[in-house]
N, C-alpha and C positions, 0 to 999 in steps of 0.2 A: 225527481230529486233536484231540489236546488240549489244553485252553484255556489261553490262554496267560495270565500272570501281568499285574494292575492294575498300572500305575504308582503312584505314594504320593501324595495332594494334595498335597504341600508344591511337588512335582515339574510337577503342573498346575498350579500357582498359578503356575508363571512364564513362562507362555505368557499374552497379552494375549486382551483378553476381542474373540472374531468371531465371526461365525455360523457358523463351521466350531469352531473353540472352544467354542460354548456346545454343538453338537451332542458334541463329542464328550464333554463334561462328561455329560449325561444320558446315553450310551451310559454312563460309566463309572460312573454311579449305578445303572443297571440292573444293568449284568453284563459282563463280559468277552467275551462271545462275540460280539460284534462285529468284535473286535481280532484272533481268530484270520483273521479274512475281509482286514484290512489286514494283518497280519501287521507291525505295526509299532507303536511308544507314540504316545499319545492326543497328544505334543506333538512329534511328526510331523511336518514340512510335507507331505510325499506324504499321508500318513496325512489329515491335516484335508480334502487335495482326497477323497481318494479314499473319504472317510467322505461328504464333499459331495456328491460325483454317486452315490453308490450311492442314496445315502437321501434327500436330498432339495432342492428348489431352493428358497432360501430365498425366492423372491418370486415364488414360484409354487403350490408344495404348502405345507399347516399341515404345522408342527411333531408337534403330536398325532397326526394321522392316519397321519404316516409312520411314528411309534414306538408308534401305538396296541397294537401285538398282542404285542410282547416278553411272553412267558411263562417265563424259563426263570431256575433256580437265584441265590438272591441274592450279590452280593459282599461280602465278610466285611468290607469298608470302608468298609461302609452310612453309617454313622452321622456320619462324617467329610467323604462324600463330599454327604449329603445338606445338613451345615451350608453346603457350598462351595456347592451348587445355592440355599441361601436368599439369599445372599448375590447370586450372579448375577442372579436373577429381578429382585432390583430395580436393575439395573443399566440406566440409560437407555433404551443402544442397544437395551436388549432390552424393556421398556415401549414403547417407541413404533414396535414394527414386530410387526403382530396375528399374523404369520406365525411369531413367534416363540413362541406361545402355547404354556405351559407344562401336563406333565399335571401331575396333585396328586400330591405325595409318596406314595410306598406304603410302609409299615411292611415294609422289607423288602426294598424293592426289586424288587419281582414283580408284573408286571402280570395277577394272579393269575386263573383263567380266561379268559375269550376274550371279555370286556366292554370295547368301544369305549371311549377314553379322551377323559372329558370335559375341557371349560375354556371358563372365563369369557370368556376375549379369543380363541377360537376361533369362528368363527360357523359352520364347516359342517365335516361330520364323513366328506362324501360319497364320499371315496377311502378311507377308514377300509378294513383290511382284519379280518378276522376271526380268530386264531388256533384251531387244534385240535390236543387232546392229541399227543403225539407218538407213533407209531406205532411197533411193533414185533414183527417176523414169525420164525417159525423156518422153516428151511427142511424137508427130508423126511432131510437129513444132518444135523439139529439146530445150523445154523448160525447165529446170533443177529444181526439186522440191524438197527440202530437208524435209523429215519429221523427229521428234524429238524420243526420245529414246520411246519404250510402256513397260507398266507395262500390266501384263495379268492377275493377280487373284484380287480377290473383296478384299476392305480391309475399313473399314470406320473410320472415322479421325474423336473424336469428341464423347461427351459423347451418349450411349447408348440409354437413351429420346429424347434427342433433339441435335441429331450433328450440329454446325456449317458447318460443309463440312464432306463429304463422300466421296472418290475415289472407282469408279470403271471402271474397263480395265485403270486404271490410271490413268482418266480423273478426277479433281478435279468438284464438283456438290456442287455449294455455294444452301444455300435456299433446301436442299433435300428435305423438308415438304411442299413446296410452291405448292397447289393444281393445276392440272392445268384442273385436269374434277370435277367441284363443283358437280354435282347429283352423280357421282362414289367415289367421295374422292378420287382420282386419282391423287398421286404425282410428283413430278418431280422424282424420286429415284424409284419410282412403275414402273414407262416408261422406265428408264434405266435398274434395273432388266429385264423387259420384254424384251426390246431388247436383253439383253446378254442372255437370255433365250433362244431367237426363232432364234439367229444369226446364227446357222448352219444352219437351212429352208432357211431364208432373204441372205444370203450373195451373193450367186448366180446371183442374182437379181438385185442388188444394187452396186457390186462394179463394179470398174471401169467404170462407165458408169456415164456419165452425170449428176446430180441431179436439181431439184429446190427444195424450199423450202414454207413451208407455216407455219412462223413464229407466234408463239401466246405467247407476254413474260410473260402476266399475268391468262395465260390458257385457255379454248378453249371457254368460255364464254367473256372473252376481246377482245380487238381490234387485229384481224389480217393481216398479208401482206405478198403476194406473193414475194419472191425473189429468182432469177433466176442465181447470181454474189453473187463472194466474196464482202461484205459490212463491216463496220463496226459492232461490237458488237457480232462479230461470231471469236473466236477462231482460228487461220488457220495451228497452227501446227502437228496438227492431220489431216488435209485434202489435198488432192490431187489438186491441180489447175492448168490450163493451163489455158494462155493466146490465148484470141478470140477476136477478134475486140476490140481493147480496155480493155476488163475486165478478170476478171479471173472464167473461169468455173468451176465449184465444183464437186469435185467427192470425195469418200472415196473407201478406202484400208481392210480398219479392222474397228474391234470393237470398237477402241479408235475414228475415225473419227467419226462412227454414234453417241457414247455416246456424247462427244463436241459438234453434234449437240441438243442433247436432252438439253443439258446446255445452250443452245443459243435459247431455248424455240420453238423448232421445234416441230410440232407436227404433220405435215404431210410433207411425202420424196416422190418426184416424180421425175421419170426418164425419158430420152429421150429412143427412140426406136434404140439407137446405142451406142456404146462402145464411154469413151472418147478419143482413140488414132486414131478411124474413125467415126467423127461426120460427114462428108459426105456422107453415107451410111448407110438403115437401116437395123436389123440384126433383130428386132421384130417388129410385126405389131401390131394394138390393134383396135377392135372392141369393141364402149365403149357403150352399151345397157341402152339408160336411160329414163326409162318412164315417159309419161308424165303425167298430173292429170286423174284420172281415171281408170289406166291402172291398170290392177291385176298382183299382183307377180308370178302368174301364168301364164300369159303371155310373161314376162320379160324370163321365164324359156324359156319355147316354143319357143322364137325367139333366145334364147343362143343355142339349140338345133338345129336349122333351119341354122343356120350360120355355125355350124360343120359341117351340112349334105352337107350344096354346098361346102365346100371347102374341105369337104372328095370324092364328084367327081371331083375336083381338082387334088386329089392323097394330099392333104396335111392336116399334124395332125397338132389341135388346143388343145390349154389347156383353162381352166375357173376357174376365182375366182370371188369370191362376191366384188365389188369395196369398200364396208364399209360404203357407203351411200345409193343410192336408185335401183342399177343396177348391171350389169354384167359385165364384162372383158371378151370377148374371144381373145386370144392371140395366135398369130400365128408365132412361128420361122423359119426364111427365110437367105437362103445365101446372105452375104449382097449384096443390091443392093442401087441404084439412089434412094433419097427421091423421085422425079416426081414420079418414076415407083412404086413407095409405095405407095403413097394416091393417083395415078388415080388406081392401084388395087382394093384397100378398095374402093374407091367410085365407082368401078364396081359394087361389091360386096351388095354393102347396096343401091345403084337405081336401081339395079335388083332384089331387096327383095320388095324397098318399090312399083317398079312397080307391081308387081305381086298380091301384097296386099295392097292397100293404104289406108283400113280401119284398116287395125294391126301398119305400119310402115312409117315413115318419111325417107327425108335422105337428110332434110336441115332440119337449126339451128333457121326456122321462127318459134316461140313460139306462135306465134295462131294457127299455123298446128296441134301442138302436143297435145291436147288434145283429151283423149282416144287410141294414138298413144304412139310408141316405136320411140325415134329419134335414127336411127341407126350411131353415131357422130364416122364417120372414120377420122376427123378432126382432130384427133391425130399424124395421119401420117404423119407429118410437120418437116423439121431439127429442130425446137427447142420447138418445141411441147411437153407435158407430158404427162403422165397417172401416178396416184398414184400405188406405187410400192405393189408389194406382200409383206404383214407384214408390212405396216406403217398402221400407226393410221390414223383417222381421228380425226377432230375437231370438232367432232360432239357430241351429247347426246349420254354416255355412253361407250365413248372411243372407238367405234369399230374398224375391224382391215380390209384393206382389205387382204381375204384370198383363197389363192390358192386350188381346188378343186378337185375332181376326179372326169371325167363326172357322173360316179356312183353313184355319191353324191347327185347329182343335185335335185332330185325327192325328196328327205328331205329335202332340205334348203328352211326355212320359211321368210327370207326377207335378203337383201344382207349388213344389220347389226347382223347379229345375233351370229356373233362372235366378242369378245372384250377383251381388253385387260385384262378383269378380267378372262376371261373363256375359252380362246384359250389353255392355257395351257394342260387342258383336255386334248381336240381335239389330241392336237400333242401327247398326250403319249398313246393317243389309238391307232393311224395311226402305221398298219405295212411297209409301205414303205411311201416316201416321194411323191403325186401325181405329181407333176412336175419335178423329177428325171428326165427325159432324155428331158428337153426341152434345156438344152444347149447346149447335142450333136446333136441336129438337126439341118440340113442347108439345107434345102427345095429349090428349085428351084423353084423360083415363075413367074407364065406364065402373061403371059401378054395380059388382058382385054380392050375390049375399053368400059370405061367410059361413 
């Protein structure tokens, strides 16, 4: 989007001086890029509120610390705009309230590198966010992505009860109280903690690779929808896109991308089985374990274990998480190869389980077959196929999560929800090592079965 054009001081000068006013005075000595975000002039009324709750509550967060990170291009009406800020700074209402504390002029108007922004009448600096360079990727189609500056520590914007908005990883979260799991009370600001919580587990997993999404804007008991493409109503300067037939695929980088999606009421993230700079090749396979009516959680075990054992005479190491709904994940890391040469594997694999057993195992998607049966759905292994990622939510009762496991584990896990986004935390601070550690450095050479 491009930046939209300053109003002229003469034009700000006839709006009265308020802590919506002064804020938007220092936005328009920085830089205009605030104003493509209101999409409206600095003497605005919508404009003044919505500059207010994005960025900051005037008798709650400093001034400084909300505007400490701005790094980006000066405005050509520096010198005009900076006489008008001398003038304000000593204007009463703004002396005698500490919260209004002013940073120091910059020659320029560039809060030039990623150095916390000092002042005299500020006393603490402790929600200060930190900016870094801005980033930018080519894809493997030589497509140019520009991503915007990131802020990295939590800082919340907005009274203590009830914020209008809350930034975290920088991402602004209109509605942080808007529930999105009604039987957990599970908010939109609870999912975002979470993720920057379990982001060193999840990151692995998630970046750079492909995503879809399964969008719920009114929480996981309202209307949801699959989307695969950047669309409307999704954010996209925090996200990674390339262009694929037409559309743009989604991918994230960092924490600032997953939070934007948590703001765009994502409530579950699923990845393709390949990196996005080689979406023709798969580099994970997934065996997705899902029982059908009748089937005991005991046996969903025993066939996650049976799947390790053939493809450990394979010579090849699988990992297991609990999916967060009804089954297993076994997941198998592979030198990338041809999607064909992936799903006739997998479907080697799961019609030589279900031949051998066809009162335990399926290995088609007919739903009259699968009762008291396990469908072993290799049907994942597709170029644009998904499986819900390690550490996304579902949209289910009770927020569960799906989670990665140590086959050791396996023999104690009592149903593949039984971790969520209320209780994982636990989990992780008991774990002395991470059980999926070494599944990115494996690159398996996978043989080839006939189907």
């Amino acid at each position: 989007m491009g930046r939209r054009a300053t109003s002229n001081t003469d034009n700000a000068e006839a709006c009265p001086l308020t802590p919506q006013r002064f804020l938007s005075l220092e936005c328009l000595r920085r830089s205009t890029q605030h104003y493509d975000t209101v999409g409206e002039s600095p003497c605005t009324k919508s404009a003044m509120a919505d500059l207010a709750n994005r960025m900051i509550a005037t008798k709650n967060t400093s001034f400084a610390a909300a505007t400490a990170a701005v790094a980006i291009p000066p405005n050509p009406n520096m010198a005009a705009i900076n006489a008008t800020m001398s003038n304000v700074t000593a204007h009463p209402n703004v002396a005698a309230d500490p919260n209004m504390a002013v940073p120091p002029l910059i020659n320029g108007g560039v809060n030039s590198g990623a150095k916390k922004t000092q002042s005299a009448q500020n006393g603490s600096l402790s929600n200060a966010t930190v900016a870094e360079p801005a980033l930018s990727r080519r894809s493997s189609a030589g497509t140019m992505v520009q991503k915007g500056n990131r802020k990295r520590r939590l800082s919340h914007i907005g009274s203590k009860s009830s914020p209008a908005v809350v930034a975290i990883s920088g991402v602004a979260l209109s509605h942080p109280d808007r529930i999105y799991w009604d039987d957990s009370k599970i908010t939109k600001r609870d999912l975002a903690e979470f993720y920057s919580h379990v982001w060193k587990w999840m990151r692995p997993h998630v970046v750079d690779r492909p995503i879809s999404l399964l969008r719920c804007p009114t929480g996981a008991a309202g209307p949801c929808f699959f989307q695969k493409h950047a669309a409307a109503g999704i954010a996209t300067e925090n996200l990674y896109l390339v262009a694929e037939k037409g559309d743009k695929v989604i991918s994230i980088d960092d924490l600032a991308g997953l939070i934007s999606l948590v703001q765009a009421g994502v409530l579950e993230i699923h990845t393709r089985g390949a990196t996005v700079d080689d979406r023709e090749r798969a580099d994970r396979l997934v065996f997705d374990l899902d029982p059908g009516p009748g089937t005991r959680w005991r046996d969903v075990v025993a066939a996650a274990i049976e799947v390790r054992e053939r493809l450990a005479r394979l010579k090849l190491e699988s990992f297991v998480k609990t999916s967060g709904g009804k089954g297993l994940h076994v997941v198998l890391p592979v030198r990338p190869v041809p999607w064909n040469q992936a799903k006739n594997f997998c479907h080697a694999v799961a019609a030589a389980m279900a031949a051998d057993d066809p009162n335990r195992y399926v290995a088609t998607a007919t739903k009259s077959r699968r009762n008291n049966r396990i469908f072993l759905d290799y049907l994942r292994n597709s170029r644009e196929a998904t499986a819900v990622a390690p550490y996304s939510t579902r949209a289910r009762p009770g927020a569960p999560v799906s989670t990665p496991l140590g086959w050791s584990e396996l023999g104690a896990i009592k149903s593949a929800d039984q971790y969520t986004v209320s209780n994982l935390a636990q989990r992780l601070a008991r774990l002395r090592n991470d059980p999926w550690a070494s599944i990115g450095r494996l690159r398996q050479e996978l043989p080839k079965l006939k189907s």
